[in-house]
C-alpha positions as CSV (number, residue, x, y, z in Angstrom):
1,X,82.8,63.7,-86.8
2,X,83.0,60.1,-85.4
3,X,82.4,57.2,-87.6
4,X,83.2,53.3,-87.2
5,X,84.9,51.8,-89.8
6,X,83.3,48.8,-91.3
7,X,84.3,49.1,-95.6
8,X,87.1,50.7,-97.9
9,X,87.2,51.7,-100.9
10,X,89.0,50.8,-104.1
11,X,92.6,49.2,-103.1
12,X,95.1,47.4,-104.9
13,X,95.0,44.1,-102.0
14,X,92.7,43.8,-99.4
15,X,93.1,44.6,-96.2
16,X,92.3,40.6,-94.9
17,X,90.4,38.0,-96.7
18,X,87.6,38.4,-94.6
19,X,85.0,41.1,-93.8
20,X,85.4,40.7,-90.0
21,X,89.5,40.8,-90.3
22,X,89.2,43.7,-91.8
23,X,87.9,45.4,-89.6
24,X,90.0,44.1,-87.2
25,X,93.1,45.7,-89.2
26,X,91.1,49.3,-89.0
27,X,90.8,48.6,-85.0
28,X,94.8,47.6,-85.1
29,X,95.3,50.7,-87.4
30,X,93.6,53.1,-84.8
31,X,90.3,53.7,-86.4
32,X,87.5,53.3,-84.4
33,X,84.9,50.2,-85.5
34,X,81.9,49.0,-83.5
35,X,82.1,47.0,-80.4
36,X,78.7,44.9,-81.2
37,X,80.4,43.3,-84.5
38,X,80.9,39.7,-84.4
39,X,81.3,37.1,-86.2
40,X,78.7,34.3,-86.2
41,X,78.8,30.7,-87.1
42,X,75.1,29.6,-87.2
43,X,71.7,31.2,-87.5
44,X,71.3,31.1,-83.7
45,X,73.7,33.3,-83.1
46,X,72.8,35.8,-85.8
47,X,69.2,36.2,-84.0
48,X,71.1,36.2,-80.4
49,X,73.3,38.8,-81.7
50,X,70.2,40.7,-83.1
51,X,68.2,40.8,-79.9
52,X,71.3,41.6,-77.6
53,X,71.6,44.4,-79.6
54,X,67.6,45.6,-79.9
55,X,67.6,45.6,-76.2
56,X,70.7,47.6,-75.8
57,X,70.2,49.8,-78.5
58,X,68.6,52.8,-76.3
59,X,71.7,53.0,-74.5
60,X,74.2,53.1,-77.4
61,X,74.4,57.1,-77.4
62,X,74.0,56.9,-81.1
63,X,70.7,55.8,-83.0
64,X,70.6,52.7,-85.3
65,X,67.3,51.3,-86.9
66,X,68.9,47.6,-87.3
67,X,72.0,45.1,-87.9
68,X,73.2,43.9,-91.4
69,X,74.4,40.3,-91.9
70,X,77.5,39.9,-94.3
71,X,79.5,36.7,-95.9
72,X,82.5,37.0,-94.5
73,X,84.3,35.8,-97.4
74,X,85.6,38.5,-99.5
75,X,86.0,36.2,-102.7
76,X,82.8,35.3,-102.2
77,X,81.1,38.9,-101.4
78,X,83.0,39.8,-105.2
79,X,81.6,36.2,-106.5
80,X,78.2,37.2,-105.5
81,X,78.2,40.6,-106.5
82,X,74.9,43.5,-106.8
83,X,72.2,43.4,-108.5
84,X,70.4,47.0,-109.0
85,X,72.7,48.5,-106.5
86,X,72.7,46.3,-103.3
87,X,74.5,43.5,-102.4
88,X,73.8,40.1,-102.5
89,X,76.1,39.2,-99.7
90,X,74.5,41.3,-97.5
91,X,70.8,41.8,-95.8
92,X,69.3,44.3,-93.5
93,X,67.0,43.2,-90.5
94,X,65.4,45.8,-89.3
95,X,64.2,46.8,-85.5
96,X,60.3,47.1,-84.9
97,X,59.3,51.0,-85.4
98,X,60.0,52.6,-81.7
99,X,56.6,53.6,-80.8
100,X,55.2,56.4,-78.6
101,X,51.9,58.0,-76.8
102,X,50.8,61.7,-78.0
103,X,48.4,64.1,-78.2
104,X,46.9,66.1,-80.9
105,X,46.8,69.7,-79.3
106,X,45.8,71.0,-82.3
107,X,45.2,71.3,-86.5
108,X,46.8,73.8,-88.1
109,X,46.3,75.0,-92.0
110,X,48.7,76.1,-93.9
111,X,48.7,77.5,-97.3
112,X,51.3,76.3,-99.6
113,X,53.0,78.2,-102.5
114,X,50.5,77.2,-104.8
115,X,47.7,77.9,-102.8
116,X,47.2,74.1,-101.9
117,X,45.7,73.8,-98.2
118,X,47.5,70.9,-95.7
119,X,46.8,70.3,-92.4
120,X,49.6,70.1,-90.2
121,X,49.1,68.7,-86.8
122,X,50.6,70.3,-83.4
123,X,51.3,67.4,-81.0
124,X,52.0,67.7,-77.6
């Protein structure tokens, strides 16, 4: 199993005030956390950050389908909170959908448990 640390669960202290520090600590305490994290002081560097890592992303040796922006603050991350599960500190941006060429070699129909009929496509 190989993971990068990035979070923590329930502790009495946290580890730094700050996301980033944090996972700075994990690096110092031997765990392994992902070279392409930085921290980023304006909007230009967010989207920089974002491309340098879409165009890098096919030689990573892992697969990742985008980058997540965080407050740094911890105070403020608790301050802001959830709301229906997700954090309001923190947003997705997703990579455009990798696409690809095929061919349909063939249509297959299979009969399911119930007797329902689905097609099921053999690409090449």
């Amino acid at each position: 199993l190989k993971f990068f640390a990035y979070a923590w669960g329930y502790t009495t202290a946290d580890p730094a005030p700050t996301q980033y520090d944090s996972v700075q600590k994990f690096k110092e305490w031997g765990f392994k956390v992902s070279p392409l994290m930085v921290r980023a002081k304006s909007i230009d560097e967010l989207i920089a950050q974002y491309h340098h890592i879409e165009q890098s992303r096919s030689s990573l040796g892992y697969d990742i389908d985008g980058v997540v922006y965080k407050v740094d603050q911890l105070e403020l991350q608790r301050r802001w909170g959830f709301v229906t599960g997700e954090p309001r500190w923190a947003v997705a941006h997703k990579f455009p959908a990798e696409q690809a060429m095929t061919t349909v070699e063939k249509i297959d129909i299979q009969v399911g448990r119930t007797g329902t009929l689905a097609p099921v496509a053999r690409l090449a």
